[in-house]
N, C-alpha and C positions, 0 to 999 in steps of 0.2 A: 410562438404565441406572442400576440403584440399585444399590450397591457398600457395604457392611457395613462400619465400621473399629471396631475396638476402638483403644481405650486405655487406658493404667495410670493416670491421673492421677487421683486420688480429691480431693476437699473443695476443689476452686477454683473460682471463682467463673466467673460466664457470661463476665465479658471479659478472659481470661485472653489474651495473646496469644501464647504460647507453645505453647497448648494447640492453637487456632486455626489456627500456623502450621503445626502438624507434622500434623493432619488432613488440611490443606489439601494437604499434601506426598505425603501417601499416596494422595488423589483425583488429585490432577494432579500424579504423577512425573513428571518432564522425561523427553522418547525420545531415546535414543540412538542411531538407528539414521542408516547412514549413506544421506548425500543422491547426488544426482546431482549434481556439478557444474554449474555455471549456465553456458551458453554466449552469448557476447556479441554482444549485435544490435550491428547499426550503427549509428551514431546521423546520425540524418537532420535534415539545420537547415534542409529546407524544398525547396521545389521548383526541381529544375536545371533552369535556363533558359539556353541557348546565348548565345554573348555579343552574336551578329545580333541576336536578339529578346531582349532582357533583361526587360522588360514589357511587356504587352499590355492596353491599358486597353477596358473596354467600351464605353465611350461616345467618339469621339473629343473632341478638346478644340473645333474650330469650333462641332461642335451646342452644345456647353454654352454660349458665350460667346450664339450665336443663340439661345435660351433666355433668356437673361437679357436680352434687350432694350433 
């Protein structure tokens, strides 16, 4: 979207930055419009595991040791 600005500023130079900022203000005015409130997830710290089974290994530990020979 191409968007047209005027300014007043006459005989300043290219790196004026005053010039710069207030263009820049006119292209990207802040929106004010109002948000939706953010609704809060839960925060999860990982997977619940009963306290009978607290971990479950895939390989038991006999094979591993029988592997290593």
């Amino acid at each position: 979207m191409i968007k047209q600005v005027s300014h007043s500023v006459t005989g300043v130079g290219a790196a004026d930055l005053g010039l710069a900022l207030g263009v820049a203000y006119e292209l990207h005015a802040p929106v004010t419009s109002a948000r939706a409130p953010e609704v809060a997830a839960p925060q999860m710290m990982g997977l619940r595991t009963g306290t009978a089974r607290p971990h479950r290994r895939k390989v038991p530990l006999n094979r591993l040791t029988a592997m290593r020979g």
